[in-house]
PLY file of the C-alpha trace (Angstrom):
ply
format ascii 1.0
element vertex 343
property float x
property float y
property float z
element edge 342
property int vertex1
property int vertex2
end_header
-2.43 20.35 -18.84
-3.91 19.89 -15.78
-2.75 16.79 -13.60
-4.37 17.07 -10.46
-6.42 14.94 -9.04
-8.12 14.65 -5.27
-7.50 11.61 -2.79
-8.70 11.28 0.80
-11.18 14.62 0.05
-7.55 16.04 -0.20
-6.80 18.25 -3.41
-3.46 16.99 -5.00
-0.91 18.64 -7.77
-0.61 15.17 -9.47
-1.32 11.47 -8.80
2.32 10.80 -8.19
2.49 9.99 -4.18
5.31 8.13 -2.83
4.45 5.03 -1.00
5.73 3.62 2.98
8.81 3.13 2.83
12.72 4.00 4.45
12.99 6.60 2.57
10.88 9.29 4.90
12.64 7.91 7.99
14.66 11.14 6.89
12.72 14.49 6.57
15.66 16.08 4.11
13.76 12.85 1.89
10.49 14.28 2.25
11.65 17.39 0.98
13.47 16.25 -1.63
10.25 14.10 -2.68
7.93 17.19 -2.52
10.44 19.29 -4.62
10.67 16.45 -7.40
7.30 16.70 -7.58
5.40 14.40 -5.44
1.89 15.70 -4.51
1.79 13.67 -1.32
3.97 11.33 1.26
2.93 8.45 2.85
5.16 7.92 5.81
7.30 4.79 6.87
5.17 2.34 8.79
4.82 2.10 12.64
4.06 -1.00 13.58
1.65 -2.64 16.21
4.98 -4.44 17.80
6.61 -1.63 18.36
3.63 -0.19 20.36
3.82 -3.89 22.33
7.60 -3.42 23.31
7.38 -0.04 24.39
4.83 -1.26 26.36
6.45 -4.17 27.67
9.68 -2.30 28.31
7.88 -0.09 30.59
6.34 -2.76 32.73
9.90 -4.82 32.77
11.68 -1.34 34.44
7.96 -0.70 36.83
8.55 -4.17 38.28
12.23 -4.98 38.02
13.30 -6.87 41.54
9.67 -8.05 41.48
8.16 -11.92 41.03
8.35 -10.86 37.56
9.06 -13.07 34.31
11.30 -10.93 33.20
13.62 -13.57 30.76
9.60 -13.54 28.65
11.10 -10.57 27.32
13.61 -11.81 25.03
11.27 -13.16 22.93
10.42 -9.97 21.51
12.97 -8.10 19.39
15.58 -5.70 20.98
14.57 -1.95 20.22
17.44 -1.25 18.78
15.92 -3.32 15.57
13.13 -0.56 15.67
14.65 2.58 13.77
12.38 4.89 14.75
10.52 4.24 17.96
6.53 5.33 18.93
7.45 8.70 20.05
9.66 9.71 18.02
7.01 8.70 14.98
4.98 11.28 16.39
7.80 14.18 16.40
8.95 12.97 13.12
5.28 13.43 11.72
5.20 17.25 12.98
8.52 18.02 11.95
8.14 16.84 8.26
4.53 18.99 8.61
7.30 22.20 9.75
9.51 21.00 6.56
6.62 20.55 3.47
3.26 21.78 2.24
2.40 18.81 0.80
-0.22 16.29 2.88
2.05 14.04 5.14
-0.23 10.48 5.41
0.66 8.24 8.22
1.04 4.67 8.04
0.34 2.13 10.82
0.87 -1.54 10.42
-0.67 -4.23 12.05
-2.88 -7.10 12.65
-4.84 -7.06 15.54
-7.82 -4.81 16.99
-6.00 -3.16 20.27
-4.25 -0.86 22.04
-2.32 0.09 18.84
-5.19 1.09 17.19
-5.89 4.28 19.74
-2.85 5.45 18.63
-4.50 6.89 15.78
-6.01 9.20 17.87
-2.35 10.54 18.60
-0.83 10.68 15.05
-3.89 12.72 14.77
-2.44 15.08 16.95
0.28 15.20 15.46
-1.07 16.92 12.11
-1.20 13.74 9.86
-3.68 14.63 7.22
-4.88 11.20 7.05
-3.70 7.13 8.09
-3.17 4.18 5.67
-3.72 1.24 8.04
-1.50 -1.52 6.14
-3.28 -4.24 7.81
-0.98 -7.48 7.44
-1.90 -10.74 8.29
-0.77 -13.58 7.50
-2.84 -16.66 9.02
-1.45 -19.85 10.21
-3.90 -21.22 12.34
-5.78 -24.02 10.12
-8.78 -23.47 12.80
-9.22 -20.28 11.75
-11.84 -19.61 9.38
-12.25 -17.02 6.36
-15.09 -15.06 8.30
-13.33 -14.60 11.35
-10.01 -13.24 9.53
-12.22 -10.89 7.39
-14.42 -9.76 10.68
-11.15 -9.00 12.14
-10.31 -6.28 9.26
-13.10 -5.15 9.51
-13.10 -4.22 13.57
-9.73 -2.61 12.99
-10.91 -0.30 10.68
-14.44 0.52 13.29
-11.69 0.58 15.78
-9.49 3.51 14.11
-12.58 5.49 12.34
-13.79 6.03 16.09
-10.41 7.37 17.37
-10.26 9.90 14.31
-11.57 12.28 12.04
-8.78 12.44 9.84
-9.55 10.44 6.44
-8.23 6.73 6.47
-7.27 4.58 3.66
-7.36 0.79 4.51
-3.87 -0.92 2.43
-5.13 -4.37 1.39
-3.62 -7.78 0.23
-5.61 -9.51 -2.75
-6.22 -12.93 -0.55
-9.79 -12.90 -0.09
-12.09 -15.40 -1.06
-14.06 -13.04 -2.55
-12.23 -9.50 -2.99
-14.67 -7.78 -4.23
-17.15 -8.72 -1.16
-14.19 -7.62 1.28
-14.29 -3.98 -0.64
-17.53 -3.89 -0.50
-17.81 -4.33 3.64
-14.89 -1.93 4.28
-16.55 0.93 2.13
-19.78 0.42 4.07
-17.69 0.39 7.37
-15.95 3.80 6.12
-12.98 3.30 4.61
-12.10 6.24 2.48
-9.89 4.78 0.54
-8.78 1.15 -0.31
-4.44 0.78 -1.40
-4.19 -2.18 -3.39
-2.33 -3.97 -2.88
0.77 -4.34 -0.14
3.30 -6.90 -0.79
3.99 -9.62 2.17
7.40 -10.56 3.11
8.50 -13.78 1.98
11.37 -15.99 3.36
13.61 -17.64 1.33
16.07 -20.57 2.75
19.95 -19.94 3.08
21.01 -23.48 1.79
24.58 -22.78 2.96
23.66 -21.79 6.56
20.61 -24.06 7.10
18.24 -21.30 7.90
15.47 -18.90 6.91
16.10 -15.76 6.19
14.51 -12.27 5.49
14.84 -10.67 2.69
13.38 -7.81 0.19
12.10 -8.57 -2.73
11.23 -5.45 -4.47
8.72 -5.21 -7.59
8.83 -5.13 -11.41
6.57 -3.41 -13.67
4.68 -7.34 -13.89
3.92 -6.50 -10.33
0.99 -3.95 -11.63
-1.19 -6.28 -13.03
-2.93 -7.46 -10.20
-3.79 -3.83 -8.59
-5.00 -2.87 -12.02
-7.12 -5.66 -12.34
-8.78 -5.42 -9.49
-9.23 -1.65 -9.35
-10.69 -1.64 -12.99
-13.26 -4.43 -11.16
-14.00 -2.26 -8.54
-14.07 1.28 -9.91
-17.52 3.28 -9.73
-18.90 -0.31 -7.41
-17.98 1.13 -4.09
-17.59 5.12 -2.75
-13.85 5.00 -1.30
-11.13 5.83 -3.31
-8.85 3.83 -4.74
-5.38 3.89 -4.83
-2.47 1.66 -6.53
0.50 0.43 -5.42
3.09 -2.25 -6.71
4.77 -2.34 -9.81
4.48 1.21 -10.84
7.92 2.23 -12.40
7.10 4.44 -15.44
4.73 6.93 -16.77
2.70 4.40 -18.74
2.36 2.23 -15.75
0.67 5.34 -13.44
-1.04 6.13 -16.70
-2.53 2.55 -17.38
-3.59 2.90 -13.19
-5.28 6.34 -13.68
-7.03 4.45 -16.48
-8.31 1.66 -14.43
-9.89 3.62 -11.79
-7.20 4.77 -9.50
-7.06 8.55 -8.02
-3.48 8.01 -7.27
-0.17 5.79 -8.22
2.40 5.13 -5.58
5.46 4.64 -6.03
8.32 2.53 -3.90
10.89 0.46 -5.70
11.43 2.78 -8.47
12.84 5.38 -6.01
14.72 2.81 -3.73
16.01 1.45 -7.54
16.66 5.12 -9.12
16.50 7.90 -6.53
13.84 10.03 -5.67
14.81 12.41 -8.81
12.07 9.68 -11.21
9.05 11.11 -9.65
9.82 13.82 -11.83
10.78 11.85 -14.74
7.42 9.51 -14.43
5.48 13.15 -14.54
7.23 14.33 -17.55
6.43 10.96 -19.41
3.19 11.19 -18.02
2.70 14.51 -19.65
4.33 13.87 -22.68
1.95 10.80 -23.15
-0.96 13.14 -22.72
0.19 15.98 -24.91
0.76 13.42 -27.73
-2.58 11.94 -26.97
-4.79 15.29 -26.32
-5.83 14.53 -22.89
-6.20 17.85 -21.12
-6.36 16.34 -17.62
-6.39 13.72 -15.52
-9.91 13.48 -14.52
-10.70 13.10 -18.08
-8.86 9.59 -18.14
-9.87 7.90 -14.61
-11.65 5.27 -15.09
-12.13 5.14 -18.88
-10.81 1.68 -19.24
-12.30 0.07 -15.71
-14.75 -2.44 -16.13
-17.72 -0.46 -15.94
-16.49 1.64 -19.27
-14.60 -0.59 -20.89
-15.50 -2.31 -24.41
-14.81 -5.71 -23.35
-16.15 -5.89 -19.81
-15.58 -9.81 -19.75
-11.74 -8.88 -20.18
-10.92 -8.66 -16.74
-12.60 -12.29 -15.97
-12.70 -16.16 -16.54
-13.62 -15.40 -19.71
-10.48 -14.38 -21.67
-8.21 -16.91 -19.41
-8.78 -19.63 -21.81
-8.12 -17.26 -24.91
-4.89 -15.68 -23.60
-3.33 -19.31 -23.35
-4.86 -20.86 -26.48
-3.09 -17.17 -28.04
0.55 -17.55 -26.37
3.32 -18.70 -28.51
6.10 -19.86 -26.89
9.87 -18.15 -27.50
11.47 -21.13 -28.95
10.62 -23.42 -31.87
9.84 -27.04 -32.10
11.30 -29.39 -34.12
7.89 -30.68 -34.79
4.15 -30.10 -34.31
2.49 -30.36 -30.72
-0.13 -29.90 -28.58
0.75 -27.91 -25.55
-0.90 -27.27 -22.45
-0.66 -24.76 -19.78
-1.26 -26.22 -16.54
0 1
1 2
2 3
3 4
4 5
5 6
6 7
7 8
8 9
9 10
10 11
11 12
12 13
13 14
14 15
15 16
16 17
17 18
18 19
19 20
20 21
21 22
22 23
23 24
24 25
25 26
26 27
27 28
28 29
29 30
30 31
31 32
32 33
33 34
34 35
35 36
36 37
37 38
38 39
39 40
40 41
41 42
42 43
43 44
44 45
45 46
46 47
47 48
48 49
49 50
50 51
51 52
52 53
53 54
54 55
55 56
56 57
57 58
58 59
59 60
60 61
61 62
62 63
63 64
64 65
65 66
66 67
67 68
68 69
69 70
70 71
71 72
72 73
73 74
74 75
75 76
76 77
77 78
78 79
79 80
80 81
81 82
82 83
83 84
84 85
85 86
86 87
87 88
88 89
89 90
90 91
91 92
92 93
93 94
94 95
95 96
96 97
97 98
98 99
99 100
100 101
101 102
102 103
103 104
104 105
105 106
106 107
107 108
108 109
109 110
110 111
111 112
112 113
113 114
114 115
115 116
116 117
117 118
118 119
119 120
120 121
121 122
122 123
123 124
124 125
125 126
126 127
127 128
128 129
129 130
130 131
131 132
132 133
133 134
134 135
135 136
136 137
137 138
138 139
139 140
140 141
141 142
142 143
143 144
144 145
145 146
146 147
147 148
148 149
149 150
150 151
151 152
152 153
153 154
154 155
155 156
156 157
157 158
158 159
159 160
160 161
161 162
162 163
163 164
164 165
165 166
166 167
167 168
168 169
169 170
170 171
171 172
172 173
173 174
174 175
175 176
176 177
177 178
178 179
179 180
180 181
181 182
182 183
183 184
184 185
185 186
186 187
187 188
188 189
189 190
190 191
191 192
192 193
193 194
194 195
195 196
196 197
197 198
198 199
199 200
200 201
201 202
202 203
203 204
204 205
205 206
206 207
207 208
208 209
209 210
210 211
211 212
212 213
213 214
214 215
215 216
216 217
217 218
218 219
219 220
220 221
221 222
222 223
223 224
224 225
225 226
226 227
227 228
228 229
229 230
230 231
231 232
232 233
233 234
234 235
235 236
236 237
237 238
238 239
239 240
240 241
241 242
242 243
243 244
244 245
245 246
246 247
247 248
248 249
249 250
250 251
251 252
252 253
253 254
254 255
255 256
256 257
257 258
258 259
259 260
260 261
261 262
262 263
263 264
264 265
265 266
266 267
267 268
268 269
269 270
270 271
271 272
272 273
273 274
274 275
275 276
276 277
277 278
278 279
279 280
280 281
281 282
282 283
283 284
284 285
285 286
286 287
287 288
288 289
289 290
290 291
291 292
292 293
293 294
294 295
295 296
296 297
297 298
298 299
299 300
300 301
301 302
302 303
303 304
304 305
305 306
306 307
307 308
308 309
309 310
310 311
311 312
312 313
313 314
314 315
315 316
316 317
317 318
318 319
319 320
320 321
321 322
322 323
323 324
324 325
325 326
326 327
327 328
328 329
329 330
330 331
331 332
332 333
333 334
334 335
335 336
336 337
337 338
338 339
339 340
340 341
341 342
């Protein structure tokens, strides 16, 4: 049974590639990932604020006893919050190259077209074998319009492919106007792969304390259906690869992803949730779902139920909205006949 499958021109034993996350903060992790079987690590994210207080760090110590604002740095966050700072991201990256065979992919989050984007150039160096740019952005500004936000993704990525030559994947969130327009423009500006899709942070408020507060909130197997959707849409319309993320947690979920479109399934909560051991236990359902089923290989099944192949095209659109609610029966019985309507 053959379960490779290639991503990022990169050849990989299996589809099975662990996602950004804590976990590789600690290289034993990364081996212990590529012995369970994981054909691939993304690494934890470094993010475009870290790259600012480095920066402004430097220039508080260059003109310390100067006509300096120097209290304007405590409004950024103390490094100590940063885990792992710019520099030693880089080390970490060449060490965990030292430690595994598998591809190590680098992961740099941010949200504006800078200084932290000719970093690249020195993960490069490095020896990542490729960069995931998670771009997140989350827009407050009511002036702002959807062009501008969408031009801005857009120069990020031109920004990056012109520091590198390493293969870059572009991690997305699904609020676009029109998502499949927004593929469409980063293929053509060279993405080589599209991650769909990252999940924003979202504050909740402490009603004992008064205040907002961070928190985690990591995903179910429900999570899936929006990256499979969307990759099923956009599978054989655009030349990058696609990759999902989000709410893969068993075999049948990377399975139903393969399906869709995707060349690979990452995977995140299951491992914070269950240990790093499931990678291997998602591959052995994976492969006892194929035996059972007489696929030979995973190439055989990608993309056999995306849009473009699929029986019932219309089945990822408008049309079968109105049919899966008219369909739904709820849990519990009424006492009497009604009309119900799902708002």
């Amino acid at each position: 049974m053959d379960l490779t499958t290639t991503y990022l021109g990169m050849k990989l034993r299996s589809p099975l590639v662990p996602s950004a996350s804590p976990l590789s903060e600690d290289i034993d992790n990364i081996k212990r990932m590529e012995d369970a079987g994981a054909a691939a690590v993304v690494m934890h994210s470094l993010f475009e604020e870290q790259l600012h207080l480095e920066r402004d760090e430097l220039h508080h110590h260059l003109t310390q006893g100067s006509e300096s604002f120097s209290e304007a740095l405590t409004y950024f966050p103390d490094s100590i919050n940063f885990r792992v700072g710019p520099e030693t991201y880089l080390e970490h990256i060449h060490k965990a190259k030292q430690k595994v065979s598998i591809p190590i992919i680098a992961s740099l989050n941010g949200s504006s077209v800078g200084g932290w984007t000719n970093y690249a150039k020195q993960i490069q160096q490095a020896g990542a074998d490729a960069l995931e740019l998670n771009i997140y952005y989350v827009p407050t500004d009511i002036e702002l319009t959807s062009n501008e936000i969408e031009q801005t993704y857009i120069n990020i990525l031109r920004a990056v492919k012109a520091a590198v030559s390493i293969p870059v994947a572009v991690k997305l969130s699904p609020y676009f106007t029109n998502m499949a327009n927004m593929a469409k423009r980063l293929d053509e500006t060279g993405a080589d792969a599209l991650v769909l899709f990252n999940r924003f942070y979202q504050p909740d408020i402490n009603l004992n304390l008064l205040e907002v507060e961070p928190n985690v909130l990591l995903s179910t197997p429900q999570s899936m259906r929006l990256p499979l959707r969307w990759i099923a849409i956009l599978y054989g319309r655009i030349h990058a690869d696609l990759a999902a993320t989000s709410g893969i947690h068993r075999g049948d979920d990377a399975l139903k992803m393969l399906m869709a479109g995707a060349k690979i399934a990452m995977l995140c909560s299951v491992l914070l949730r269950h240990g790093i051991n499931q990678i291997r236990v998602i591959e052995q359902e994976m492969r006892e779902w194929m035996q059972k089923h007489e696929y030979e290989s995973v190439q055989q099944m990608q993309g056999s139920m995306s849009q473009k192949h699929c029986p019932n095209p219309s089945a990822f659109e408008r049309a079968q909205y109105m049919r899966s609610l008219s369909t739904y029966k709820p849990e519990w019985k009424a006492d009497h006949d009604t009309s119900y309507y799902f708002g």
